[in-house]
C-alpha positions in Angstrom: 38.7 -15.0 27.1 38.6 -18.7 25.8 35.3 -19.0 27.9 33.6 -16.4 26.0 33.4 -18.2 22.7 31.0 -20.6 23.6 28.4 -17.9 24.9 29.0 -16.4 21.4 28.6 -19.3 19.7 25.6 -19.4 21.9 24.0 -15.8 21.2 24.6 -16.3 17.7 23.0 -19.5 17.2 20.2 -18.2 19.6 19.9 -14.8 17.6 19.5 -17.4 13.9 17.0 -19.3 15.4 15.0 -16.8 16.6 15.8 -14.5 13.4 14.1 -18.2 11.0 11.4 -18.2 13.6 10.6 -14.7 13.0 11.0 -14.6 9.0 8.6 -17.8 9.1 6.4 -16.0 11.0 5.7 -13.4 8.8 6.4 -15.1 5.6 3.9 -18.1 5.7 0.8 -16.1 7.0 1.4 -13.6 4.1 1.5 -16.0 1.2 -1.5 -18.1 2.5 -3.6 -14.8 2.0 -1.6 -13.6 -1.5 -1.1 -16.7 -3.5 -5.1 -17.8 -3.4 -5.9 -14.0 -4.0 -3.3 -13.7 -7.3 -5.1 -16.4 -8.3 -8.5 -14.7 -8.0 -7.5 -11.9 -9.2 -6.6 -13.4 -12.3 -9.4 -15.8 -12.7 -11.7 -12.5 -12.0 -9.9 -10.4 -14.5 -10.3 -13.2 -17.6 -13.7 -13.7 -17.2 -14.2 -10.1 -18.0 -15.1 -9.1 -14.0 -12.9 -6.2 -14.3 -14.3 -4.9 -17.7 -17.4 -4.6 -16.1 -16.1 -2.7 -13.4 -14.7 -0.5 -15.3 -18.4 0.8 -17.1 -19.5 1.5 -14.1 -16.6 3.5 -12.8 -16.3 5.0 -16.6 -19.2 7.6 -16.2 -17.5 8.9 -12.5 -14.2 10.2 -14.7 -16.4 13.1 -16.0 -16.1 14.3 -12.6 -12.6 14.7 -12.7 -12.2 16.2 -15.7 -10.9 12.8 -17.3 -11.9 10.2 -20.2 -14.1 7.5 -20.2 -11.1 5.2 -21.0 -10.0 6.3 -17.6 -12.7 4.5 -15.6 -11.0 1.0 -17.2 -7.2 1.6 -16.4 -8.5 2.5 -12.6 -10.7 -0.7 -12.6 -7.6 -2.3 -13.5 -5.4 -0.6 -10.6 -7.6 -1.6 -8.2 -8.2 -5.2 -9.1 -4.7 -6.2 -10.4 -2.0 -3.3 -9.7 -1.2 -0.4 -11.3 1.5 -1.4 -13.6 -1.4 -3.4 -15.5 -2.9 0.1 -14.9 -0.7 1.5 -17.1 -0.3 -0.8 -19.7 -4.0 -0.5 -20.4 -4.2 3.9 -20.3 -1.4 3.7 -23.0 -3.1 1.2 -25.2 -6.3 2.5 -24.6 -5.6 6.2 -25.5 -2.6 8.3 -26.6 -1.1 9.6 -22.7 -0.1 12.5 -24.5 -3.3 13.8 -25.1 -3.5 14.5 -21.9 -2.7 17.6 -19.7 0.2 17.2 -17.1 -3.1 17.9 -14.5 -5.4 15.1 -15.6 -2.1 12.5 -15.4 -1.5 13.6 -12.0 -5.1 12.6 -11.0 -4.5 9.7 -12.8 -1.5 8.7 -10.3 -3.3 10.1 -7.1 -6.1 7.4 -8.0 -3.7 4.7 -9.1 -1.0 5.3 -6.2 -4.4 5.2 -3.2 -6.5 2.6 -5.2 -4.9 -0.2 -6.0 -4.6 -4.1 -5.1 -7.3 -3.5 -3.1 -8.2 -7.8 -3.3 -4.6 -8.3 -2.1 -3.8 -5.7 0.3 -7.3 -6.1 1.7 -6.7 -9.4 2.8 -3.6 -8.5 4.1 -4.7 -5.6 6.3 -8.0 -8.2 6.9 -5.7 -10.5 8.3 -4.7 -7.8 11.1 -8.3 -7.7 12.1 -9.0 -4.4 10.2 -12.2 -4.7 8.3 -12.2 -5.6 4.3 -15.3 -3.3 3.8 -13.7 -0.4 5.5 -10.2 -1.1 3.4 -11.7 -0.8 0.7 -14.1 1.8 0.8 -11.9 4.3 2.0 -9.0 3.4 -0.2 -11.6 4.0 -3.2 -13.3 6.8 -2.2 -10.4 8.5 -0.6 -8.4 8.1 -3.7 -11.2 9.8 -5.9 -12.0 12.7 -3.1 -8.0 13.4 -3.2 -8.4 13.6 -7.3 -11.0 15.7 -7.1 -9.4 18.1 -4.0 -6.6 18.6 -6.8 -9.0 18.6 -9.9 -10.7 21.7 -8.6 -7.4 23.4 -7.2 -5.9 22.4 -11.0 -9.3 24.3 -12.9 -9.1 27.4 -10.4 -5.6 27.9 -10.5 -4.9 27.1 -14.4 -2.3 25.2 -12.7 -0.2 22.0 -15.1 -2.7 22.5 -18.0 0.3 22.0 -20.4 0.9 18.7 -22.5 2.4 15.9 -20.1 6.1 15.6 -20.0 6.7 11.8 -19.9 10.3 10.1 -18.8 8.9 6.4 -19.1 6.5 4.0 -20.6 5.8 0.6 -19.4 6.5 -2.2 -22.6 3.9 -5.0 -23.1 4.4 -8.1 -21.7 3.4 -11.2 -23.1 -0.1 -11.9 -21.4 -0.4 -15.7 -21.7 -0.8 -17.6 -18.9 2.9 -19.7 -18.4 4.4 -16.0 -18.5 2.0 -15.0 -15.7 2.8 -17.6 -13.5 6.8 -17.4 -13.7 6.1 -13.7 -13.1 4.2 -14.3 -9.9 6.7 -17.0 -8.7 9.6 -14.4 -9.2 7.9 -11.8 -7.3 6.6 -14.0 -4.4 10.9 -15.5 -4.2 11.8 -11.6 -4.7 9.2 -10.8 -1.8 10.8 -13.7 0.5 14.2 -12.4 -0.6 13.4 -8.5 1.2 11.7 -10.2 4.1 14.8 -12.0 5.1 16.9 -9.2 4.5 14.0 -7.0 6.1 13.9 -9.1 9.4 17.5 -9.1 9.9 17.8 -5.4 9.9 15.1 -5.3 12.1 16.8 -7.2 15.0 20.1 -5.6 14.3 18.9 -2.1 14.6 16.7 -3.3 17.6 20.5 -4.8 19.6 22.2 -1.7 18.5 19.5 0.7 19.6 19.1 2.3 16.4 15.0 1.3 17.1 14.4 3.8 19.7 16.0 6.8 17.6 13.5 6.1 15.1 10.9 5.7 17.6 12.1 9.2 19.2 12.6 11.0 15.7 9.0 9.8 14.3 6.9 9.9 17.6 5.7 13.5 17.4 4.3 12.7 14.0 2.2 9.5 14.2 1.3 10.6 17.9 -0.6 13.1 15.7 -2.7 9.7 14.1 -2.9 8.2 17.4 -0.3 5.7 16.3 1.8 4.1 19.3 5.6 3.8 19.4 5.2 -0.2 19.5 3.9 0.2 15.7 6.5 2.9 15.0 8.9 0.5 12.9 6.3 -1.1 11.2 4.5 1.9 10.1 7.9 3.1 8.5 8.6 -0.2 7.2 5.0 0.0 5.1 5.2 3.4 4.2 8.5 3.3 2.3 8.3 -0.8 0.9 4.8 -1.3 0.7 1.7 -3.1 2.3 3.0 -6.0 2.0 5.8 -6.1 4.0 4.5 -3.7 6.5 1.3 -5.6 7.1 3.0 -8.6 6.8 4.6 -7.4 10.1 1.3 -6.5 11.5 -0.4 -9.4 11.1 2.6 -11.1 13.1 2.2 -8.4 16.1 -1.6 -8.8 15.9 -1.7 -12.1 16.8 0.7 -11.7 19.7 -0.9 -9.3 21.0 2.1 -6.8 20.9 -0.2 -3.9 19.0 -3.3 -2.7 20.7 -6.6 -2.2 18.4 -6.0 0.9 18.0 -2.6 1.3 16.8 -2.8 -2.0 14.7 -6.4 0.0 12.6 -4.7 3.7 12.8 -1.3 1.8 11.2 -3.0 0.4 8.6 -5.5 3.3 7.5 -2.1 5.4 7.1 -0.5 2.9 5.2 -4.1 2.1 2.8 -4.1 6.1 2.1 0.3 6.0 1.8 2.9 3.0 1.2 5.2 2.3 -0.9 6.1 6.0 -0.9 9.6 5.9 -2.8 8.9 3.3 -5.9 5.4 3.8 -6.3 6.0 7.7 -6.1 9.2 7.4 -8.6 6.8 5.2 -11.7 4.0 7.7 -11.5 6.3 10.6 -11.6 8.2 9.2 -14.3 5.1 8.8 -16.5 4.3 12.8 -16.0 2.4 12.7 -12.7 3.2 16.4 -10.5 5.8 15.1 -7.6 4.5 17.8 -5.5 1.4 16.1 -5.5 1.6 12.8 -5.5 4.4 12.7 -2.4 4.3 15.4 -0.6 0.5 15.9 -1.3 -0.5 12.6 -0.6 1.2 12.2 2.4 -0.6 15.4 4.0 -3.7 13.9 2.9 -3.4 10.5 4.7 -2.0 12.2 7.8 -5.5 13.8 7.9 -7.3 11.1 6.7 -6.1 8.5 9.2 -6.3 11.6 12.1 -9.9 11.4 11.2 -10.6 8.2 11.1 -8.8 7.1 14.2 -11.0 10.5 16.0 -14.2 8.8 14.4 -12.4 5.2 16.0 -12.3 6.9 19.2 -16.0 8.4 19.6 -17.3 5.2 18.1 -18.8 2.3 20.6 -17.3 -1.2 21.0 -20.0 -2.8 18.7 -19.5 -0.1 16.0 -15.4 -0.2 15.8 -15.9 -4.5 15.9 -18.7 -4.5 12.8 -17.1 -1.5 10.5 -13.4 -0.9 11.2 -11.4 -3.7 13.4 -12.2 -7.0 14.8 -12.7 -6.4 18.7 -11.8 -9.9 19.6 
C-alpha cells in the first residue's frame, strides 16, 4: 500500500500539468482574437460606424411588423452584444408600446445576431469562414423573425401589450468604466474556463463523456455532427460561443475534429448558444419562451441539417472559399 502513494502523487501531478497545459491552450488563442476585437468594436461603435448601420438596417423592420428605432438596437446587437441592445430599445422607444409579438421578434433577432465581430473571429479561428458566419447568423436571424412574424399576423397570436419582468439600468458609458468592465469579464471568462476544463477531464476519467456522447448522438447525427465534437457542441450550446469555440479552435488545430464536424458544430452553435442565459434575459424582458427556446432550437437543427447537406454536395474548392478552410 505504501508503494502506491508515489504513483498517486504521480497521476495527480501528471493529471495538473496536463489540466494547465490544456486551460492554456484554450485560454491564450481565445483572448488573442477577443481583446483586439473589443477594442474594435468599441473604436467602431464611437465613431458613429454602428449608427450608420443601423439606417440601413432601419427600413428592413417594416418587414417585420416593427419600428424604425428597431433597425438601431439590432445594429447594436450585432456589433457590440445584446445587453447594449437593450439599453438602446428602452431609451430609444417606450418597450411597452409594443405587442408581446413584436418583442419576441425582437429577441429571436437579438438572441441569432449578435457579436457577430467577436464570435466571428472565434468560429474564424476554427477555419470556418467569417463571410459565411456572418451571413447566415444575420440573415437567419431575420428569416426566423419573419417565419414567426407571419405565423403571429395569421394566427392573432401574442398581440397583447408585453408583460415585462426586467429592465436593464444604464451604465456609465465613459471609457475607464468600459475598460474595468471588459477586464472583469475577460478574469470572469478565465475563471469558467478553468472550472470548465477540469470538469471536462473529470467526467472524461469517470466515464461520464461517453453517456453524454450515447444520450445526444441520435440528435446531432441528425446535423452530421460526429461524437468527437459531442462535448463541445453541448458545452457551446448551453455557455456560449465562447467557450465552446474556444474548445474548437483547440481541437482544430490538433486535428482531433474533421472538417466537417468542426463547420456543422459551429453553424449549430451561430444559429443556438448560450441557450439557458441568453434565453432567461430575453424572456424576462417579454419575449414568448416558446419561441425563443424551443423555437429556435428547431430552427437551427434545420438550419445546420441544411447547411451541412449543401457542405456535402458542394466541391473541395467551393466548401474551402465559402464555408471552411480546406487546409
Amino acid at each position: 500500500m505504501q508503494n502506491l502513494s508515489p504513483l498517486r502523487s504521480q497521476y495527480w501531478l501528471q493529471f495538473v500539468k496536463q489540466l494547465s497545459h490544456d486551460i492554456v491552450a484554450v485560454t491564450i488563442p481565445l483572448y488573442r482574437i477577443m481583446i483586439p476585437t473589443i477594442i474594435l468594436v468599441k473604436v467602431l461603435e464611437e465613431v458613429g460606424a454602428v449608427d450608420v448601420l443601423g439606417m440601413l438596417i432601419a427600413p428592413f423592420m417594416a418587414g417585420l411588423g416593427l419600428p424604425e428605432e428597431i433597425g438601431m438596437v439590432w445594429a447594436i446587437t450585432l456589433v457590440v452584444n445584446f445587453y447594449a441592445g437593450l439599453l438602446v430599445m428602452f431609451s430609444l422607444l417606450d418597450p411597452s408600446s409594443l405587442t408581446a409579438a413584436q418583442m419576441t421578434l425582437i429577441g429571436v433577432l437579438m438572441l441569432i445576431g449578435h457579436s457577430i465581430p467577436l464570435e466571428g473571429k472565434i468560429a474564424q479561428a476554427t477555419g470556418v469562414r467569417l463571410r459565411n458566419v456572418a451571413l447566415f447568423r444575420i440573415v437567419g436571424g431575420y428569416l426566423f423573425a419573419w417565419i414567426l412574424h407571419q405565423w403571429y399576423s395569421y394566427s392573432g397570436h401574442l398581440q397583447g401589450p408585453v408583460q415585462m419582468a426586467w429592465q436593464p439600468q444604464p451604465v456609465d458609458s465613459g471609457l475607464p468604466a468600459w475598460a474595468m468592465a471588459q477586464v472583469e469579464s475577460l478574469f470572469a471568462m478565465f475563471v469558467i474556463i478553468v472550472i470548465l476544463m477540469t470538469l471536462l477531464k473529470l467526467i472524461k476519467i469517470v466515464g461520464i463523456e461517453k453517456l453524454i456522447q450515447w444520450l445526444l448522438r441520435p440528435f446531432l447525427k441528425v446535423m452530421g455532427i460526429g461524437k468527437e465534437a459531442t462535448n463541445i457542441t453541448l458545452i457551446g450550446i448551453t455557455l456560449g460561443i465562447g467557450f465552446g469555440g474556444g474548445l474548437l479552435i483547440r481541437e482544430a488545430k490538433t486535428g482531433n475534429i474533421n472538417k466537417k464536424d468542426i463547420f456543422a458544430a459551429v453553424t449549430l452553435l451561430g444559429f443556438c448558444h448560450s441557450v439557458i442565459e441568453d434565453t432567461i434575459v430575453i424572456m424576462l424582458v417579454g419575449a414568448n419562451l416558446t419561441a425563443i427556446l424551443w423555437g429556435r432550437i428547431a430552427f437551427a437543427i434545420v438550419m445546420t441539417w441544411l447547411m451541412v447537406k449543401y457542405y456535402e454536395w458542394a466541391s473541395e474548392s467551393t466548401r474551402d472559399k465559402y464555408l471552411i478552410r480546406q487546409s
